[in-house]
MDTraj code that builds the backbone (N, CA, C; nanometers):
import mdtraj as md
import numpy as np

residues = "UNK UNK UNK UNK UNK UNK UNK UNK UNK UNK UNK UNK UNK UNK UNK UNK UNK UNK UNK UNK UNK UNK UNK UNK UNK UNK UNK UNK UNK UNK UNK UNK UNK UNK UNK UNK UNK UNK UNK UNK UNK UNK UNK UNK UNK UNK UNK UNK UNK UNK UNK UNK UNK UNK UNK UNK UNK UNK UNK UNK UNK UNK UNK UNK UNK UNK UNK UNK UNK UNK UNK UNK UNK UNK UNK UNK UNK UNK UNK UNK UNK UNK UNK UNK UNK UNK UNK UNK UNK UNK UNK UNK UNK UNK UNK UNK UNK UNK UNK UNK UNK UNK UNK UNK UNK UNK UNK UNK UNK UNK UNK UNK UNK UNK UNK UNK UNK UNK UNK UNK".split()
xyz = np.array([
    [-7.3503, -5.0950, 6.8061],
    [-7.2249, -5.1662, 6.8272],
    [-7.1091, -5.0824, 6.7721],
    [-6.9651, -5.0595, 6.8176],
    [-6.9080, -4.9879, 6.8157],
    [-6.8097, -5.0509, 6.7067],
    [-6.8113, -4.9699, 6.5645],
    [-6.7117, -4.9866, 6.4844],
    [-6.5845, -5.0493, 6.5287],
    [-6.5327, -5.1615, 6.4455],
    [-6.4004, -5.2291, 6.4455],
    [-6.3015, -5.1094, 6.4704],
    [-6.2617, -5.0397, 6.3647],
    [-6.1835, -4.9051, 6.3483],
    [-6.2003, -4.8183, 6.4753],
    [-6.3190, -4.8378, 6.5760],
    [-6.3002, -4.7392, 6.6980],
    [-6.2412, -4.8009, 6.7945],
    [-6.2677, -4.9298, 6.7949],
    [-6.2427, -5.0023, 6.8621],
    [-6.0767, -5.0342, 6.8638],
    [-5.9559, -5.0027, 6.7958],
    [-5.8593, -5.0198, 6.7774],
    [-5.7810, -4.8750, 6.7730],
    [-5.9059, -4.7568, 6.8176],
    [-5.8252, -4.6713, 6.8392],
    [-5.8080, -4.6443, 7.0181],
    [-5.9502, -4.7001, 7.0197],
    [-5.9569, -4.6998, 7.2457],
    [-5.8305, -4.7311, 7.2715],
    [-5.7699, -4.6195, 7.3554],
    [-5.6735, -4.6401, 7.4349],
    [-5.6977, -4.7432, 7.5872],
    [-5.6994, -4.8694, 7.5779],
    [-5.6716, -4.9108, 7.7163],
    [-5.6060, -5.0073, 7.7672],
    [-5.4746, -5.0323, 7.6707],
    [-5.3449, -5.1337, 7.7261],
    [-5.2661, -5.0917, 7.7933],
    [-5.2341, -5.1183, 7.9262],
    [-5.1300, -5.0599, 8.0313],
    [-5.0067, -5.0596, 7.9644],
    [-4.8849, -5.0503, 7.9895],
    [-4.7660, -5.0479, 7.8744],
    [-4.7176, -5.1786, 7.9095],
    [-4.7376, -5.2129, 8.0155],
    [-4.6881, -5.3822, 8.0574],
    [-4.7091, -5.5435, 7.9217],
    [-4.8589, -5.4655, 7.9323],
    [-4.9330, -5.5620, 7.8501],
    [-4.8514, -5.5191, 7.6837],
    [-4.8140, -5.3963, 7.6882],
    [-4.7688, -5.3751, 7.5428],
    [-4.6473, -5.4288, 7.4953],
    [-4.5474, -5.4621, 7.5930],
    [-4.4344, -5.4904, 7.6198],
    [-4.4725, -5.6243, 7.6082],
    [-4.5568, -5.6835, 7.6699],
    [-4.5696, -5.8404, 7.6076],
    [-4.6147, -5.8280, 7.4682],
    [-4.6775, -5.7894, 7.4011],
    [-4.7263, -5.7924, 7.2731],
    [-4.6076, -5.7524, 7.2205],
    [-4.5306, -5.6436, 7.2150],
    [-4.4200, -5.6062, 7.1168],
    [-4.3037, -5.6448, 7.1448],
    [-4.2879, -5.7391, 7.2660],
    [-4.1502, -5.7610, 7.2615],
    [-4.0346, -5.6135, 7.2875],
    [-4.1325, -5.5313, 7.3446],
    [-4.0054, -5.3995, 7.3081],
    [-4.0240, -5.4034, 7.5088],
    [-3.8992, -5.2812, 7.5040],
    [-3.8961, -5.2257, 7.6851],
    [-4.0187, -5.1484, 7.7117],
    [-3.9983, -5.1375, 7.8227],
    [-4.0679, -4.9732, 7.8411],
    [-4.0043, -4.8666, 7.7943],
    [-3.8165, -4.8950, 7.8245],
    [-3.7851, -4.7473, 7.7869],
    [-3.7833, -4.7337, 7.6659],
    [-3.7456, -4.8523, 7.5699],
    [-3.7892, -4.8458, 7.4284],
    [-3.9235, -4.7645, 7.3826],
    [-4.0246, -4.8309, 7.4114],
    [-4.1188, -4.7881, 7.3749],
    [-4.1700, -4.6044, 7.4467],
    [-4.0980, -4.5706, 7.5527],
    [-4.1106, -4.4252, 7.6241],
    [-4.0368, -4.3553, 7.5111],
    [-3.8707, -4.4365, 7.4803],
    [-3.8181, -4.3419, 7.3734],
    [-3.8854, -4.2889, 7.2344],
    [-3.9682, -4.3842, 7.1664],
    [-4.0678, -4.4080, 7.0162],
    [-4.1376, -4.2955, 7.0821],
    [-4.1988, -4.2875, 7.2225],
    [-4.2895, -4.1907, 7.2568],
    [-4.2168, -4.0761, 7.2560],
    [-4.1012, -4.0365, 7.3136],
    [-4.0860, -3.9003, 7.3267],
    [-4.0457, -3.8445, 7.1752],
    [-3.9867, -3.9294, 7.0892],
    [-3.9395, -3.9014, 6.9380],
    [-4.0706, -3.8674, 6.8466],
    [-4.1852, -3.9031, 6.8863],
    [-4.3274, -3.8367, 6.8200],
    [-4.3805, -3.9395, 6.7300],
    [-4.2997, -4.0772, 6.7503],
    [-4.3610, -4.1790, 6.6831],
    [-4.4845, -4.2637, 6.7214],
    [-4.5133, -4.2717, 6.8318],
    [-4.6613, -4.3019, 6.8559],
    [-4.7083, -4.2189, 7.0217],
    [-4.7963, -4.2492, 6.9823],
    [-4.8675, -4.0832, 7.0810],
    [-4.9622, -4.1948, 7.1989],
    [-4.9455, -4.2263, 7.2625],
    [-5.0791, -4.2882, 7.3710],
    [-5.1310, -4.2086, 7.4700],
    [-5.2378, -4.2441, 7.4845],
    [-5.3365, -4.1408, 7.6268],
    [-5.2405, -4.1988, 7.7044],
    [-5.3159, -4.1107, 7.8385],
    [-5.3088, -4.0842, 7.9817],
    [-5.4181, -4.0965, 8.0349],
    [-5.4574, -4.1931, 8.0900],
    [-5.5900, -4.2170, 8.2306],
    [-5.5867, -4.0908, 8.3511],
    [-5.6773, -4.1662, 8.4037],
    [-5.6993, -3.9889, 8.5239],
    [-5.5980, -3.9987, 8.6069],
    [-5.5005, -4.1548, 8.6377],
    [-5.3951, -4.1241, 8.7213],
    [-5.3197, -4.1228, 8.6420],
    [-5.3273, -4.0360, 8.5105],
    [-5.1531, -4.0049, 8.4581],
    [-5.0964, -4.1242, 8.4150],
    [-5.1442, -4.2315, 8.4206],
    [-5.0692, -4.3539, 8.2940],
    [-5.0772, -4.3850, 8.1915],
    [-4.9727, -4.3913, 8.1024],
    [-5.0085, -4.4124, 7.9946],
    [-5.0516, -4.5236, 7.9571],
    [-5.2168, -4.5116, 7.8504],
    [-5.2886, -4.6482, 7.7809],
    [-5.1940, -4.6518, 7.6075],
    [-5.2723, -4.7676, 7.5810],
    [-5.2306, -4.7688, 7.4088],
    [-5.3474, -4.8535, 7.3774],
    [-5.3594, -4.8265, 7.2364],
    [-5.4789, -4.8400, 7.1586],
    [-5.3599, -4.9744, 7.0976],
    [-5.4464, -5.0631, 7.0221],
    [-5.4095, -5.1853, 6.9237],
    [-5.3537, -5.0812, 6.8393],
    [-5.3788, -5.0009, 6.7533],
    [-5.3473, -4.9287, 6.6567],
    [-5.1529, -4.8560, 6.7257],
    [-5.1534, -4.8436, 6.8208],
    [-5.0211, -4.8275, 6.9225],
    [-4.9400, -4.9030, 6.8959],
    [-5.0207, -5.0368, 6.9068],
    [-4.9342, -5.1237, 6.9229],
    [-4.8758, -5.1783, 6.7617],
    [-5.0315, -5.1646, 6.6687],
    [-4.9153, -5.1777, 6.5719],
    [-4.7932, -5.1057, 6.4984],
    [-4.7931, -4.9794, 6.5380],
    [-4.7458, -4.8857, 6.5050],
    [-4.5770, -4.9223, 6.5611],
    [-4.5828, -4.9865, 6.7135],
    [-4.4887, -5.0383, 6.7681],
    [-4.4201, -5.0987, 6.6869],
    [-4.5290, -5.2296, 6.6554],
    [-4.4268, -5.3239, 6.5356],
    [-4.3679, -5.3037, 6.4410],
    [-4.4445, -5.2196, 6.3627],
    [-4.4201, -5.1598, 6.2227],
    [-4.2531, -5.0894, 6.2843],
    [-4.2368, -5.0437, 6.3645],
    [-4.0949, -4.9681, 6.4627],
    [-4.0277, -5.1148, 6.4169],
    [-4.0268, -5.1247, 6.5230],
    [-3.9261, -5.2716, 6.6103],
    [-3.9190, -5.3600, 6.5018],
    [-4.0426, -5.3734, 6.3107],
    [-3.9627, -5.4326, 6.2201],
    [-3.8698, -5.3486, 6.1641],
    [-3.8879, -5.2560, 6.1493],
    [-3.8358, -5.1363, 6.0597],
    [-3.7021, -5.1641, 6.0996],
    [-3.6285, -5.1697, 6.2273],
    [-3.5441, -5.1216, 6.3247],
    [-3.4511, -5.2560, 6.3031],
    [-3.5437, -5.4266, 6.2759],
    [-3.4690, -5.5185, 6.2825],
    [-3.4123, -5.5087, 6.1061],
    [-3.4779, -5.4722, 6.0294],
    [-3.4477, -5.4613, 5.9127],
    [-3.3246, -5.4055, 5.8885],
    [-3.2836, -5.2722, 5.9461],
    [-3.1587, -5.1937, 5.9431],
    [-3.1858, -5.0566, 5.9240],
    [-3.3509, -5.0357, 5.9684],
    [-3.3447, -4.8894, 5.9242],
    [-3.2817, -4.7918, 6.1090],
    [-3.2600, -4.6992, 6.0139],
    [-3.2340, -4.6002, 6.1492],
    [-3.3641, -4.5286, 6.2129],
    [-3.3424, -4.4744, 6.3340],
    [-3.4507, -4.4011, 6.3640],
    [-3.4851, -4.2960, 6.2982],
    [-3.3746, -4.2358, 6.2166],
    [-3.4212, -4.1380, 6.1886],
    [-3.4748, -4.1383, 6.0186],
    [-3.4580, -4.2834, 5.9584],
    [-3.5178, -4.3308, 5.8683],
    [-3.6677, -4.3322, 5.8860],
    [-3.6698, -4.4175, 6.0280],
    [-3.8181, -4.4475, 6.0255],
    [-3.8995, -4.3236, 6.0550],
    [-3.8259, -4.2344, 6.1236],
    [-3.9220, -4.1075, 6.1245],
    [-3.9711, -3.9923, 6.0274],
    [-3.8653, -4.0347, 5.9091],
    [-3.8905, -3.9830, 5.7394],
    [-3.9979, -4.1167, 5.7140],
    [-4.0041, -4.2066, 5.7177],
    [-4.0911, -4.2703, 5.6508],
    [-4.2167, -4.2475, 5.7130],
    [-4.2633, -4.2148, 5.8555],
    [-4.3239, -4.1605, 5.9186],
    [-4.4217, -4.0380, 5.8822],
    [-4.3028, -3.9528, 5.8747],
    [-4.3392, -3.8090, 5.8122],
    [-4.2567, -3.7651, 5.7041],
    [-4.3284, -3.7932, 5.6023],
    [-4.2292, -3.7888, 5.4720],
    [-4.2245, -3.6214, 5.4190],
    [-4.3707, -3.5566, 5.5285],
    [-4.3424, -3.4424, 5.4968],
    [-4.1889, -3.3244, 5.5380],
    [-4.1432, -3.3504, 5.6917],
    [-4.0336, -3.3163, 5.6789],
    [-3.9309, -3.3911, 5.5818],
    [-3.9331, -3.4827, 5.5610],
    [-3.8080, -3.5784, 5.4360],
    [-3.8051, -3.4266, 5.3585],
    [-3.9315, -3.3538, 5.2572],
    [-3.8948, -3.3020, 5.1735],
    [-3.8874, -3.1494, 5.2131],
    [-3.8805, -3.1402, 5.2999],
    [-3.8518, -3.0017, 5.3746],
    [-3.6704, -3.0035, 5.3799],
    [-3.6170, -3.0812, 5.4157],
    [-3.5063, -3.1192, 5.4530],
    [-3.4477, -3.1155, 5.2936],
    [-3.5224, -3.1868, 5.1938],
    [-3.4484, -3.1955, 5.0120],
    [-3.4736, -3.0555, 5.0280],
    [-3.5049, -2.9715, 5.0225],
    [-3.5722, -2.8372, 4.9985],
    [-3.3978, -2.7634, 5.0280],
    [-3.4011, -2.7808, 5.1874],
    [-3.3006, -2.7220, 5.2281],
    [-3.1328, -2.7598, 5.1677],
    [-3.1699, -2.8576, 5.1283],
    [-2.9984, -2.9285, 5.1054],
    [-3.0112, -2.8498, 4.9649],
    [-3.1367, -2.8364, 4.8531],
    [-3.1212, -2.8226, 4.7241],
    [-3.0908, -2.6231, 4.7537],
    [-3.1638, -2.5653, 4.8567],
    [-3.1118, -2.4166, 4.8950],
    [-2.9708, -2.4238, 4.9431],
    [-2.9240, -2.4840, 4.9854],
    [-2.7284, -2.5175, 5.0246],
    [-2.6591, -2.5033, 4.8736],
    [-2.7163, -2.6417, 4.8172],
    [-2.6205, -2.6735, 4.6821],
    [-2.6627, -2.4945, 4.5735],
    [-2.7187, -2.4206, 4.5413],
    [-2.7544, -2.3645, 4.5493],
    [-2.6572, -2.2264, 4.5188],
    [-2.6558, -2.2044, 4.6594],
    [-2.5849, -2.0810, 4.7501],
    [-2.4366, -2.1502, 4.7015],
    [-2.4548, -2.2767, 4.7111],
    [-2.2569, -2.2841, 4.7073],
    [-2.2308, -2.2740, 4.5679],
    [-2.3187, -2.3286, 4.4718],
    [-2.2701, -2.2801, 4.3028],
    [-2.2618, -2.1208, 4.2880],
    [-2.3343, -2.0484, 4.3456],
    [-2.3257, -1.9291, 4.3367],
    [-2.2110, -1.8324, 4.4054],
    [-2.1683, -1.9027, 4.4966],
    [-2.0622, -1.8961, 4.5186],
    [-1.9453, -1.8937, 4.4572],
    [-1.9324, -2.0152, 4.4244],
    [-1.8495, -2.1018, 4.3181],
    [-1.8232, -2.0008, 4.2019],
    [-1.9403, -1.9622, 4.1565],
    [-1.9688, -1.8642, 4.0166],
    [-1.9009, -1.7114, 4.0459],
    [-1.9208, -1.7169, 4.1493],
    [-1.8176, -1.5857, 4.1853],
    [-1.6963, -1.5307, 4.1520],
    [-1.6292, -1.7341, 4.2116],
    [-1.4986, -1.7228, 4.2554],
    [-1.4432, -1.7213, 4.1547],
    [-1.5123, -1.7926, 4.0588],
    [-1.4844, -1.7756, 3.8888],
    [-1.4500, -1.6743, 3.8112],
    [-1.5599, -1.6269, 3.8470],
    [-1.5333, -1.4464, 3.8166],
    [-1.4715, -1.3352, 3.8325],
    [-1.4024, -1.3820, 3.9472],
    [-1.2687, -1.2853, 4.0562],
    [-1.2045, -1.2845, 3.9381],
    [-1.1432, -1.1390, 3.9499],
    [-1.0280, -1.1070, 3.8499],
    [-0.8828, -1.1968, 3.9099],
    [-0.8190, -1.1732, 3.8147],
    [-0.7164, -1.3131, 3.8250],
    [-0.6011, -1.2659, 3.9436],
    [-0.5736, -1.3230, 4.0507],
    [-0.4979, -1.2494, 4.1749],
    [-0.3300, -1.2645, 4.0914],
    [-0.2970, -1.3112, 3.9882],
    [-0.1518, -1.3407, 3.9380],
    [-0.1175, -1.4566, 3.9825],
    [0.0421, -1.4674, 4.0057],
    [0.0730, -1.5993, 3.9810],
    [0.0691, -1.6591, 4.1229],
    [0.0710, -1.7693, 4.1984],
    [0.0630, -1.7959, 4.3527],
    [0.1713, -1.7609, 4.4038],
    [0.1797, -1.7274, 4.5147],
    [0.2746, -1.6817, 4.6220],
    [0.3476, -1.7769, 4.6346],
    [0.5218, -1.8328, 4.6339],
    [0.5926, -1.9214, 4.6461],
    [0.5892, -1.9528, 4.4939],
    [0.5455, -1.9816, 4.4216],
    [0.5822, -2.0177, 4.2776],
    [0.6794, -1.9042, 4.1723],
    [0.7457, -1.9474, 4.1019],
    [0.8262, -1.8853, 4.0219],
    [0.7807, -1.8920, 3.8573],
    [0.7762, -1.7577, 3.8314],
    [0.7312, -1.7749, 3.6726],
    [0.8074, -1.7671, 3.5921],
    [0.7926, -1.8587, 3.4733],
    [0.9428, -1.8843, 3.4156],
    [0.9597, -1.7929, 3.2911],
    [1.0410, -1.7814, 3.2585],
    [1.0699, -1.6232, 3.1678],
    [1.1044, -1.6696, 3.0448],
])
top = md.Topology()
chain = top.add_chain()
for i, resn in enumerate(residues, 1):
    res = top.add_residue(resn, chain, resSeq=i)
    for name in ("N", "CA", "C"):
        top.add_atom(name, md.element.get_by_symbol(name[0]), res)
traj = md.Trajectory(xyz[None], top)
């Protein structure tokens, strides 16, 4: 008998049927697909199935989404591994600009500003 857990990964809900279960569109749910948030087969004529596990993945979306998160929240919570790829990069920015900064510090002094008068 075929494990619960396999059984919820079989892809074989038409997207119709998913759309009744999640309450979402098609193009909704095509968009979640093309953004890399849930992945469903393709049958031999090229349609896409979804597994229960699809579908919850849907919901877990469409609550996330009523809550107030953004998409591009839910796709850090998703993959939290880019989240810290992304801290990585902002902390290499802040970074480069103190060093910068530390430079400008260091410039010998250009005198007094152009338009100002120094008083004697």
């Amino acid at each position: 008998m075929a494990e619960i857990a396999d059984l919820r990964t079989r892809s074989v809900l038409p997207i119709g049927t998913v759309m009744l279960l999640t309450d979402l569109t098609a193009r909704q749910i095509r968009y979640y697909e093309a953004q890399g948030l849930v992945q469903p087969a393709r049958n031999a004529g090229n349609h896409r199935t979804y597994s229960l596990n699809n579908v919850n993945k849907l919901l877990e979306i469409r609550s996330q989404m009523a809550d107030g998160f953004t998409l591009a929240d839910v796709k850090r919570l998703k993959h939290p591994r880019h989240h810290e790829d992304s801290d990585a990069e902002v902390r290499q920015v802040l970074r480069d600009e103190l060093l910068n900064q530390s430079r400008l510090n260091q410039s010998p002094d250009p005198g007094p500003a152009i338009g100002f008068r120094q008083s004697h």
